[in-house]
ROKOLFI-329301 format. One record per residue: x, y, z of N, C-alpha, C, CB in turn; residue number from 1; residue in three letters. Coordinates in steps of 0.2 Angstrom, whole numbers, plus 5000, padded with zeros to 4 digits. Glycine has a CB too. Example, Ala and Ser with C-alpha at 12.3 -4.5 7.8 and 13.67 -1.06 7.14 Angstrom:
ROKOLFI-329301
<n.c1:5066 | n.c2:4972 | n.c3:5039 | ca.c1:5062 | ca.c2:4978 | ca.c3:5039 | c.c1:5066 | c.c2:4984 | c.c3:5039 | cb.c1:5057 | cb.c2:4978 | cb.c3:5045 | num:1 | residu:ALA>
<n.c1:5064 | n.c2:4989 | n.c3:5035 | ca.c1:5068 | ca.c2:4995 | ca.c3:5036 | c.c1:5064 | c.c2:5000 | c.c3:5039 | cb.c1:5070 | cb.c2:4997 | cb.c3:5029 | num:2 | residu:SER>
END
This chain:
ROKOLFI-329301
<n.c1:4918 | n.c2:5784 | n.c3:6199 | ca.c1:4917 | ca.c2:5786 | ca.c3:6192 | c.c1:4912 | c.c2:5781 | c.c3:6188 | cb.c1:4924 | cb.c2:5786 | cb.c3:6188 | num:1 | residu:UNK>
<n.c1:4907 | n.c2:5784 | n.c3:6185 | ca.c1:4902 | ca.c2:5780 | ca.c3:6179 | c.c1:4904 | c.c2:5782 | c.c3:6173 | cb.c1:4894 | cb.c2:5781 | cb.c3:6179 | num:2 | residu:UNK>
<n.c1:4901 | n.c2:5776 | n.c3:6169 | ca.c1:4900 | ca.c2:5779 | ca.c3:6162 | c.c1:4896 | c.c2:5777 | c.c3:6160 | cb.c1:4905 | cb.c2:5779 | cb.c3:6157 | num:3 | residu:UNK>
<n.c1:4894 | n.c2:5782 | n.c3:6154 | ca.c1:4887 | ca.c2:5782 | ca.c3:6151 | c.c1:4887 | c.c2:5774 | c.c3:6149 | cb.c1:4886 | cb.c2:5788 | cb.c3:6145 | num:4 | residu:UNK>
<n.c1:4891 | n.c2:5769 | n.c3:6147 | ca.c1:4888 | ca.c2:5763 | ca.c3:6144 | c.c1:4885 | c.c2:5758 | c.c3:6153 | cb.c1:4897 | cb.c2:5760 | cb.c3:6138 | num:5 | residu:UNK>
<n.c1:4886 | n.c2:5762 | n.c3:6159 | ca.c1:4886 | ca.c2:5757 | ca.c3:6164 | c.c1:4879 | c.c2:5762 | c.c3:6166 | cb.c1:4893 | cb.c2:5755 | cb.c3:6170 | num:6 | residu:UNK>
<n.c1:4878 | n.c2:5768 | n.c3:6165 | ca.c1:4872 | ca.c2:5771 | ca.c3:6166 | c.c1:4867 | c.c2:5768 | c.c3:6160 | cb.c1:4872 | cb.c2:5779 | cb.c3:6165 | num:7 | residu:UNK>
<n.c1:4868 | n.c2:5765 | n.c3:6154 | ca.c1:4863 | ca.c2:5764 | ca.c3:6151 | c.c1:4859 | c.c2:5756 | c.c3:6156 | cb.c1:4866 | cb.c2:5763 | cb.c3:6141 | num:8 | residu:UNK>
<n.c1:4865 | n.c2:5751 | n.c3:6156 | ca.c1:4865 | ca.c2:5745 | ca.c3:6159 | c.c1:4861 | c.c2:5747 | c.c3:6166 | cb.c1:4872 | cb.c2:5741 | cb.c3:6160 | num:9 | residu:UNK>
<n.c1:4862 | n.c2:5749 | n.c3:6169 | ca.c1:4858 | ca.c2:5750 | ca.c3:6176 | c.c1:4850 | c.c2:5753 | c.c3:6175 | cb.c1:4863 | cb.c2:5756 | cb.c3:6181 | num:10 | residu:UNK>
<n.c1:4848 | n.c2:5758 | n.c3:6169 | ca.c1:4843 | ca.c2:5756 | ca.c3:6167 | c.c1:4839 | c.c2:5755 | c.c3:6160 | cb.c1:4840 | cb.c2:5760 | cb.c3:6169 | num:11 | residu:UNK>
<n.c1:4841 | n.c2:5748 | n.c3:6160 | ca.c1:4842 | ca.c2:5743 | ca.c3:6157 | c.c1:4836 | c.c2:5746 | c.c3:6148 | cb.c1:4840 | cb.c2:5735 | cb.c3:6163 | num:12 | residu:UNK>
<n.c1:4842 | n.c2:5750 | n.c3:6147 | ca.c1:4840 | ca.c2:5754 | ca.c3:6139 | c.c1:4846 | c.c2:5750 | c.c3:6134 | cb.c1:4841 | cb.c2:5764 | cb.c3:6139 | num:13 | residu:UNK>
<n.c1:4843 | n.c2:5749 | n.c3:6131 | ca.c1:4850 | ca.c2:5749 | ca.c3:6122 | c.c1:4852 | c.c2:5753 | c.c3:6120 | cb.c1:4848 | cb.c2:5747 | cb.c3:6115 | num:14 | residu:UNK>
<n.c1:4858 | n.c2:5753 | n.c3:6119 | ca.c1:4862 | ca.c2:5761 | ca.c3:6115 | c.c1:4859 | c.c2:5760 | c.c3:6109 | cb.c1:4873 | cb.c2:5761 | cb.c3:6114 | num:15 | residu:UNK>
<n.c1:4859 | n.c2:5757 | n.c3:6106 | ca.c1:4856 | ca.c2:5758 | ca.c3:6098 | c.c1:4848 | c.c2:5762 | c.c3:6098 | cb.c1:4854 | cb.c2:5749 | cb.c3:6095 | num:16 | residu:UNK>
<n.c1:4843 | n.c2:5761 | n.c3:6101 | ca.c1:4838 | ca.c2:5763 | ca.c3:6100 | c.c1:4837 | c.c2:5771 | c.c3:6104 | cb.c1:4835 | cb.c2:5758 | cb.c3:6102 | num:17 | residu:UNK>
<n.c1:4843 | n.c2:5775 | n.c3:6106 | ca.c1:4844 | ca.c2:5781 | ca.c3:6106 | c.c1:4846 | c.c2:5784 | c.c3:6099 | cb.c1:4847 | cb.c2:5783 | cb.c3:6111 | num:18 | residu:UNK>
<n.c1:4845 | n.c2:5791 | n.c3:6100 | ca.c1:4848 | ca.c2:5795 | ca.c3:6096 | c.c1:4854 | c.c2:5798 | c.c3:6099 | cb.c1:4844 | cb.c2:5798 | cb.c3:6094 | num:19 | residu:UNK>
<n.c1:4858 | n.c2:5798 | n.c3:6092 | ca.c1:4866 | ca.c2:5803 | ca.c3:6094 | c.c1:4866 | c.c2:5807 | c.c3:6099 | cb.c1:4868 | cb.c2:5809 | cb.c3:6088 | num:20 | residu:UNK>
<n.c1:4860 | n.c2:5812 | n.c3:6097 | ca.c1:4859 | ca.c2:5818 | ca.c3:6103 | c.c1:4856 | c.c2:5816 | c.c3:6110 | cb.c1:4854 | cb.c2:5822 | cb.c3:6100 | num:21 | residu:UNK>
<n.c1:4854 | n.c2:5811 | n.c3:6109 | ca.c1:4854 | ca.c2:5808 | ca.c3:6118 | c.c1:4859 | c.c2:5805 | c.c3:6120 | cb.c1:4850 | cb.c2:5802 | cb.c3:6119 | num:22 | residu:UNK>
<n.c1:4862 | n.c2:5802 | n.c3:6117 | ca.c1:4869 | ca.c2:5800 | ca.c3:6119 | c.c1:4875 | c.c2:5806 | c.c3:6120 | cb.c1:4872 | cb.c2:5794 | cb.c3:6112 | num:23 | residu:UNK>
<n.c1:4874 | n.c2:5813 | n.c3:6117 | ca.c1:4879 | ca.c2:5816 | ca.c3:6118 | c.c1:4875 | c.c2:5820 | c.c3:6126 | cb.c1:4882 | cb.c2:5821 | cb.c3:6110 | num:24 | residu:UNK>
<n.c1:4868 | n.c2:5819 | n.c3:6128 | ca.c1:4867 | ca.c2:5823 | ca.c3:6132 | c.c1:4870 | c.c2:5817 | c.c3:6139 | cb.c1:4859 | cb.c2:5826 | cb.c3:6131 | num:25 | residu:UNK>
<n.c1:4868 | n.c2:5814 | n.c3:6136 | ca.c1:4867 | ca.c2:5808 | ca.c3:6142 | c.c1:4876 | c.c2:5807 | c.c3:6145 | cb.c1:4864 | cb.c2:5797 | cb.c3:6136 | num:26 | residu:UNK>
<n.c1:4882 | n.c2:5808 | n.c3:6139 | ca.c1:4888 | ca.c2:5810 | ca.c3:6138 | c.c1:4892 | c.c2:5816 | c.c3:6143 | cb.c1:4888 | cb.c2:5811 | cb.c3:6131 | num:27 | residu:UNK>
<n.c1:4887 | n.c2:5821 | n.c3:6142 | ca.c1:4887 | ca.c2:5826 | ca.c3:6147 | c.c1:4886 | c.c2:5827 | c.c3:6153 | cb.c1:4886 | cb.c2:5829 | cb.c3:6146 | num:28 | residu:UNK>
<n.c1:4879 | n.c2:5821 | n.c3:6155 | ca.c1:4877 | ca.c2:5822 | ca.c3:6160 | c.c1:4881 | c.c2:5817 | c.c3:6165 | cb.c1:4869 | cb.c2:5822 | cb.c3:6160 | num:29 | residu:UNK>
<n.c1:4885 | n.c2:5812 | n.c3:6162 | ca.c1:4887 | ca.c2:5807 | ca.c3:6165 | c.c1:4896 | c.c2:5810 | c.c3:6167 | cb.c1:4886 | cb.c2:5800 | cb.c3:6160 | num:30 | residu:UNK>
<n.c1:4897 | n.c2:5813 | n.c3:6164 | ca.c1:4905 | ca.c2:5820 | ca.c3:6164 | c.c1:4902 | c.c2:5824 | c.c3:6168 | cb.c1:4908 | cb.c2:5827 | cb.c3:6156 | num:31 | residu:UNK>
<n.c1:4898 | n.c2:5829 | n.c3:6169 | ca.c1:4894 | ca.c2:5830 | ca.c3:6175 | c.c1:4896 | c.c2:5828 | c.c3:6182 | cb.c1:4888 | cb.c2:5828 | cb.c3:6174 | num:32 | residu:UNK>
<n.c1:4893 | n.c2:5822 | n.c3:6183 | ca.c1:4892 | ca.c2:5818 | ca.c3:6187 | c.c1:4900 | c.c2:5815 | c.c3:6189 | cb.c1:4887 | cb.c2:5812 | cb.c3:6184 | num:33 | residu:UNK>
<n.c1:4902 | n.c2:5814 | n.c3:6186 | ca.c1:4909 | ca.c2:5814 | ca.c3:6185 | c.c1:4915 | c.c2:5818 | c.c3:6188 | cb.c1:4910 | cb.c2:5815 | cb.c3:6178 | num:34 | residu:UNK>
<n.c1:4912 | n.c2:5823 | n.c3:6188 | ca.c1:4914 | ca.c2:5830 | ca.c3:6193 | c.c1:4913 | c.c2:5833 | c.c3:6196 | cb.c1:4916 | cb.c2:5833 | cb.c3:6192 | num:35 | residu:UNK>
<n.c1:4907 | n.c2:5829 | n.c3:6198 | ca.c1:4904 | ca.c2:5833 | ca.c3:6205 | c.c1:4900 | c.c2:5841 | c.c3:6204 | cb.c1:4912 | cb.c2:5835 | cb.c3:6209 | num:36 | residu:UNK>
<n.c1:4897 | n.c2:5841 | n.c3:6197 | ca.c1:4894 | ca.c2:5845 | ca.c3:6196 | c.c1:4886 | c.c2:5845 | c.c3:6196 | cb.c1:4897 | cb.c2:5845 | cb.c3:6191 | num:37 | residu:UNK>
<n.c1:4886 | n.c2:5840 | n.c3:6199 | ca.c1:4878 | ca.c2:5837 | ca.c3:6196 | c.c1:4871 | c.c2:5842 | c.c3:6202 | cb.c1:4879 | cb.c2:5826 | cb.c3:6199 | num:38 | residu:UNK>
<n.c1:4868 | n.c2:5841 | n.c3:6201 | ca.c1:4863 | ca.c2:5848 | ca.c3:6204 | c.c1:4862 | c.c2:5844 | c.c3:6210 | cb.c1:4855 | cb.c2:5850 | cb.c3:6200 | num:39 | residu:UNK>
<n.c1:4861 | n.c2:5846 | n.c3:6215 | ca.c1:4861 | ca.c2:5842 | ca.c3:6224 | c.c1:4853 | c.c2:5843 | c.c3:6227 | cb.c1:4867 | cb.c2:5847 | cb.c3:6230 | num:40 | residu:UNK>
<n.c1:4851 | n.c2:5837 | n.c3:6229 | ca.c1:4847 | ca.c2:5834 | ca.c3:6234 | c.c1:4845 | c.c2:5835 | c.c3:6240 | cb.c1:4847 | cb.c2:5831 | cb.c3:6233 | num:41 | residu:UNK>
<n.c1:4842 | n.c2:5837 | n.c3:6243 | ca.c1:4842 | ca.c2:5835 | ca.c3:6251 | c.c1:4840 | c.c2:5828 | c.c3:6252 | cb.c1:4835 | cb.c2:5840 | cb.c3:6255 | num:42 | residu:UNK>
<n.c1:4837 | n.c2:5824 | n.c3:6247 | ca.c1:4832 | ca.c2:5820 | ca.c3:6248 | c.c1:4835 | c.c2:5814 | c.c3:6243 | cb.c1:4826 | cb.c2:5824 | cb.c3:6247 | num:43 | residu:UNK>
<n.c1:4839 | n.c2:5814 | n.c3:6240 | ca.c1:4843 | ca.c2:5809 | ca.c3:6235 | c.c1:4851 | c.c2:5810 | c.c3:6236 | cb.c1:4841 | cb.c2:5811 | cb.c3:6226 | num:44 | residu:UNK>
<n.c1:4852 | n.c2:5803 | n.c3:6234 | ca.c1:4859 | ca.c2:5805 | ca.c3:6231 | c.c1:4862 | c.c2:5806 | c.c3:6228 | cb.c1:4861 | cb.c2:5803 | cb.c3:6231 | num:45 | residu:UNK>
<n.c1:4868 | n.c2:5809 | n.c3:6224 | ca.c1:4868 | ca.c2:5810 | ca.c3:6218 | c.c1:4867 | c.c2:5806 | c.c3:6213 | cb.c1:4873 | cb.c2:5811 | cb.c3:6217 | num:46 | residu:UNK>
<n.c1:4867 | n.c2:5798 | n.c3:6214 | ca.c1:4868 | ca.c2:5793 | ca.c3:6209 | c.c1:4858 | c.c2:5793 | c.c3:6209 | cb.c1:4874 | cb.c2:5785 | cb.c3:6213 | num:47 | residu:UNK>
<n.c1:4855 | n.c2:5794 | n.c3:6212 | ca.c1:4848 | ca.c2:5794 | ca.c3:6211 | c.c1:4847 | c.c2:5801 | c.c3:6208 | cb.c1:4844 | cb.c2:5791 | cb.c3:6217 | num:48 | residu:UNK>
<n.c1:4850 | n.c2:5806 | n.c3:6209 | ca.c1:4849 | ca.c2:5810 | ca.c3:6203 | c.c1:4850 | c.c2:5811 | c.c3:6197 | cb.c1:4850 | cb.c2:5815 | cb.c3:6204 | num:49 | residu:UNK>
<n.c1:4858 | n.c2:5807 | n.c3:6196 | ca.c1:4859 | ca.c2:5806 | ca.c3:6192 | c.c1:4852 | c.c2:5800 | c.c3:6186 | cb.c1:4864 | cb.c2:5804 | cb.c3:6194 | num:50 | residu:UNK>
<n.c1:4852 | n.c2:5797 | n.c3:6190 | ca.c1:4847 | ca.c2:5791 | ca.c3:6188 | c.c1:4840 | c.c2:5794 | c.c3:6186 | cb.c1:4845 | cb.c2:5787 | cb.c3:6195 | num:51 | residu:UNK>
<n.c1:4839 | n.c2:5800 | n.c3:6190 | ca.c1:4834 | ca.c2:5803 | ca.c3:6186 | c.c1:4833 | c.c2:5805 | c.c3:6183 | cb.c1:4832 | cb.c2:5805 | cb.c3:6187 | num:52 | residu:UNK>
<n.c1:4840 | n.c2:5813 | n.c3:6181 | ca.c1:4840 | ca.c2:5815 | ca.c3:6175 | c.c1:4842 | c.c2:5811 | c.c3:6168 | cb.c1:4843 | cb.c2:5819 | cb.c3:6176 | num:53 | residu:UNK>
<n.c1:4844 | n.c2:5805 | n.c3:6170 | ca.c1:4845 | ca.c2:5802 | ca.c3:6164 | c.c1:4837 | c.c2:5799 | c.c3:6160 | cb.c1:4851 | cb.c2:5796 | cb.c3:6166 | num:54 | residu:UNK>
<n.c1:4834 | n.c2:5797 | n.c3:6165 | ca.c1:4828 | ca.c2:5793 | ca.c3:6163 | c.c1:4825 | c.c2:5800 | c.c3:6160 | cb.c1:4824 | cb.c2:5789 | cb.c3:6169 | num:55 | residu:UNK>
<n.c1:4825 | n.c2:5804 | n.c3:6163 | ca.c1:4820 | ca.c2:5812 | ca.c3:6159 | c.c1:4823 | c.c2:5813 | c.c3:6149 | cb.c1:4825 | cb.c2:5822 | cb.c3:6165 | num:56 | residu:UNK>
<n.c1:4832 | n.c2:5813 | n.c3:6151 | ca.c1:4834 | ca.c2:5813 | ca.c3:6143 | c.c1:4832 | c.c2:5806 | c.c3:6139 | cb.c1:4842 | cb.c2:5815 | cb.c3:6143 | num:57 | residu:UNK>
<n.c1:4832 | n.c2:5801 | n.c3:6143 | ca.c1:4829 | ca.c2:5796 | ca.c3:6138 | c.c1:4825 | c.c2:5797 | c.c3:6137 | cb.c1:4828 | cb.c2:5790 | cb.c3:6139 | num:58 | residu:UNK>
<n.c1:4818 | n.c2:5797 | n.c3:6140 | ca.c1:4812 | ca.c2:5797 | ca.c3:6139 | c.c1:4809 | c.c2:5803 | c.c3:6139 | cb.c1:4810 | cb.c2:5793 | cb.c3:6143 | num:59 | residu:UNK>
<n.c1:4812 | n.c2:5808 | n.c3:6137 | ca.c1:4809 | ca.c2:5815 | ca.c3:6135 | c.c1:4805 | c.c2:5820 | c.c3:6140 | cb.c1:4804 | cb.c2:5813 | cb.c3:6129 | num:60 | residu:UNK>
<n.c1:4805 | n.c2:5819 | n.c3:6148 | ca.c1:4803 | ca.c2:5824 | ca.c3:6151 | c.c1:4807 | c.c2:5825 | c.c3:6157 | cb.c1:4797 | cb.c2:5823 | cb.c3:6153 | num:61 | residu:UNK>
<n.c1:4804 | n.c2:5832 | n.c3:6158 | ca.c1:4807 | ca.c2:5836 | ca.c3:6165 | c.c1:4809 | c.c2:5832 | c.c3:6171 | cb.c1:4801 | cb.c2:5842 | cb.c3:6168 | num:62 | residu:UNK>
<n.c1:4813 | n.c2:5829 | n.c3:6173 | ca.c1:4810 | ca.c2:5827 | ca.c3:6178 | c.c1:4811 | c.c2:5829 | c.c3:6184 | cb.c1:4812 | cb.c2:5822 | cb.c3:6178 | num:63 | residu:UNK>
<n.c1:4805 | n.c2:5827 | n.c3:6192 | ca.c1:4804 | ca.c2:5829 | ca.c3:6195 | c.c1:4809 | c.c2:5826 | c.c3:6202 | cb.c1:4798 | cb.c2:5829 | cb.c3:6194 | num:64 | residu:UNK>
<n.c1:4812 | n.c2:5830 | n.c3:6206 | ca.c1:4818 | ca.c2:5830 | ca.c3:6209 | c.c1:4816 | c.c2:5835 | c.c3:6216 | cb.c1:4825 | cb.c2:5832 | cb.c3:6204 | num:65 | residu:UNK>
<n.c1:4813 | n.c2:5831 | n.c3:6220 | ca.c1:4811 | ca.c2:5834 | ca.c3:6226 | c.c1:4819 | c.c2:5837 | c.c3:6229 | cb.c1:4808 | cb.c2:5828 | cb.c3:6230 | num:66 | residu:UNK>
<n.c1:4817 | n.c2:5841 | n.c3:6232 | ca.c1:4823 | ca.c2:5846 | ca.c3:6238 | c.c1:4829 | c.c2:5847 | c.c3:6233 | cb.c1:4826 | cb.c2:5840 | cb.c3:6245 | num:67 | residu:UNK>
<n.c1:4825 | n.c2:5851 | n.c3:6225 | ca.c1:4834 | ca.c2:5852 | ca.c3:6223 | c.c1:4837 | c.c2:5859 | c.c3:6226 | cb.c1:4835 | cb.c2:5853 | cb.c3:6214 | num:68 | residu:UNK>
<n.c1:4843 | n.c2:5859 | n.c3:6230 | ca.c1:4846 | ca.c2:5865 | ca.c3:6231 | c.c1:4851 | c.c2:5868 | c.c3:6224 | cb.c1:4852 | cb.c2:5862 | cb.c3:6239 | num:69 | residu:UNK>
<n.c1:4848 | n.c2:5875 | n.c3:6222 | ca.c1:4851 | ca.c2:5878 | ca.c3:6218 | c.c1:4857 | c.c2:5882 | c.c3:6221 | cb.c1:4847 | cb.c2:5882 | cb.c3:6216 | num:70 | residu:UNK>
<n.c1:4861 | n.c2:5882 | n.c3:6217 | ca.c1:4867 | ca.c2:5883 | ca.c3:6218 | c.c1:4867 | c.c2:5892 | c.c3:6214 | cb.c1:4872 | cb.c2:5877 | cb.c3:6214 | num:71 | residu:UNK>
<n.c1:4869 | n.c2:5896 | n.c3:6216 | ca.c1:4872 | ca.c2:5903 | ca.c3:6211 | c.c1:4876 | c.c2:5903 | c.c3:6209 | cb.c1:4873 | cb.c2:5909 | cb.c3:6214 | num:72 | residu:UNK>
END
């Protein structure tokens, strides 16, 4: 289990200098993650996808995630 305050520390952001709405996405992606919900990799783990998608909602883009398997 993570939480978003040990996802911010690992990439070493400040809660203060987000917004609400980053924090509540960042809140969900980390509940996500949390349950196994997270979008799967051939090529990452979940904690480096996680890692990724977090840095996209920080820093405002798509991010790029080689070998994602979609789920139906």
């Amino acid at each position: 289990m993570i939480t978003t305050e040990t996802l911010l520390i690992k990439l070493n952001v400040n809660p203060k200098e987000l917004s609400k709405a980053k924090i509540m996405l960042l809140n969900d992606l980390v509940e996500r993650y949390n349950h196994g919900y997270m979008r799967r990799s051939i090529y990452f783990s979940y904690e480096e996808v996680l890692i990724k998608e977090a840095k996209g909602i920080i820093y405002g883009y798509l991010p790029e995630i080689e070998g994602i398997i979609y789920e139906d």
